[in-house]
N, C-alpha and C positions, 0 to 999 in steps of 0.2 A: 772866572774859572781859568782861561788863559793865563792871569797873575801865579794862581797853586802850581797849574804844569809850570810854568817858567822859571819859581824858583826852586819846585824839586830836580830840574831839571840841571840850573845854576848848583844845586847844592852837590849832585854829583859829580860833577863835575870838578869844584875844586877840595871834595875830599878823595876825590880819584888821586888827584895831583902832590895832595898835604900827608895823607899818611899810609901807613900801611896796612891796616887790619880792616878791608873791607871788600864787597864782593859784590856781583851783579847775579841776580836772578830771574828766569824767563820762564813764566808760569802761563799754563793753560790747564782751564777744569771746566770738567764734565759738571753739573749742577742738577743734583735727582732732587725733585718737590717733594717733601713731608706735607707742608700744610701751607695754606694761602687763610689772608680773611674771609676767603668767599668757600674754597672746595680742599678736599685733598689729593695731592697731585702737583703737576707739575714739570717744565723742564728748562736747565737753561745753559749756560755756559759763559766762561768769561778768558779775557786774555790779558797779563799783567808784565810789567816788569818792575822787581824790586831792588832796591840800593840795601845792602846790609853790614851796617859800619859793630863793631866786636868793641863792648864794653867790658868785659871779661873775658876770660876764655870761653864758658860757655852759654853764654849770657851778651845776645846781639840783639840793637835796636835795628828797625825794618821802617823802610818809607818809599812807597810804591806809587803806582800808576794801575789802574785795572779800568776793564772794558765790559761791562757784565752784559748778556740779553737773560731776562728775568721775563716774567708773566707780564707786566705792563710796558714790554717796551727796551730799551736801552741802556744802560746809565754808565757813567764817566766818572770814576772815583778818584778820589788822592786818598791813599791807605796810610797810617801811623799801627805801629805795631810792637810786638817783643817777641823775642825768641829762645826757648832755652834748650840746649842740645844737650843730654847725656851720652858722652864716647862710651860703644860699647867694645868696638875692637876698631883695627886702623883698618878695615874695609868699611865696617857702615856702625851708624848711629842712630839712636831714637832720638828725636826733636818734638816739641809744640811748640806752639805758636798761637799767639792772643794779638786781633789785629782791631784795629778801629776804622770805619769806611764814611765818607763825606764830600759829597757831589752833586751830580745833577743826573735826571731821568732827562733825556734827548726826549722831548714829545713835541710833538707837529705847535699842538697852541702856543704854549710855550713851555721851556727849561724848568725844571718843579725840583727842587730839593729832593735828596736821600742822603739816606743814613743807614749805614749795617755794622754789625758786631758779627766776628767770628772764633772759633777756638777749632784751632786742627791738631793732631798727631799725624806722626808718619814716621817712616823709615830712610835714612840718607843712605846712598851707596858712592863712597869716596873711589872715582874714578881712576885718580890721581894726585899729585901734590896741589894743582891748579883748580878741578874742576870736581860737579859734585853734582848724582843723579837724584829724585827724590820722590816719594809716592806719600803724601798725606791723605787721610781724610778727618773729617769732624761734622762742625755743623756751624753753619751759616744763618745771622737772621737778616733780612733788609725792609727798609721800610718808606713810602714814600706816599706822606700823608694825603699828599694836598692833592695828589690824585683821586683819592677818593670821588671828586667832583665829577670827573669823566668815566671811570670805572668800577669794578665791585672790587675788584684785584689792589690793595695795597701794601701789603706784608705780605713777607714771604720766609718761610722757614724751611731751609733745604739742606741737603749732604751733598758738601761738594765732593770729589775727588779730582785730586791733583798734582800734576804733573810736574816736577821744575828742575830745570840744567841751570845751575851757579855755577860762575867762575870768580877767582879770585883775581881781583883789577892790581891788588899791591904789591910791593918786595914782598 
């Protein structure tokens, strides 16, 4: 797992350096439970930060770091994702966002595989030329099988809401 952080790490690193259309985001969400395999309910939160390099104008790929507490525990993702913004005026935008999540649950026995898919909307508020406020929500699923062994709790389907301050790293 230390190899994924290290090269997404490396990878921002020298597209900081190499080009100009891309931006850092610093995300925190609230995490309300719809449903679990076991109950309905739920609660959890996560902490993230995203690299987001502009294949078009509105149309950005996303390659993240997130920190989840979920119903079983911990987990440690490396996020892949896409993002498509429609400008609505030069103060704010509607955006989604389609992400893909793969890592590990932090558990005492040992490290157990996850996986989540997410799909969010929201609203962007362009601060400035540089930096950009943002309020999503949508729906999250996560899933981490091999717990099943130790717990009832392994799927989790929840609505996050989310908070995130980007700034633009390039010219």
């Amino acid at each position: 797992m230390n190899r994924i952080y290290s090269l997404i790490f490396a990878l921002i690193l020298i597209f900081s350096v190499e080009t100009n259309a891309q931006e850092i985001s610093v995300n925190i969400q609230s995490r309300y439970g719809i449903l679990t395999d076991y109950s309905i309910g739920g609660r959890g939160g996560s902490f993230g930060i995203d690299y987001l390099y502009t294949l078009k104008p509105k149309l950005q790929t996303i390659i993240g770091t997130e920190m989840s507490f979920v119903p079983w525990g911990m987990d440690l993702t490396a996020n892949l994702g896409i993002k498509y913004t429609k400008e609505t005026s030069p103060k704010w935008n509607w955006t989604l966002k389609a992400m893909t999540q793969q890592g590990v649950a932090a558990f005492r026995q040992k490290n157990l595989y996850v996986w989540g898919l997410s799909g969010t909307g929201g609203i962007e508020f362009n601060l400035n030329t540089k930096s950009t406020f943002s309020i999503y929500s949508g729906l999250c699923y996560s899933n981490c099988t091999a717990y099943s062994v130790y717990g009832q709790i392994y799927s989790y389907l929840n609505l996050p809401i989310e908070i995130s301050y980007r700034i633009k790293i390039g010219r």
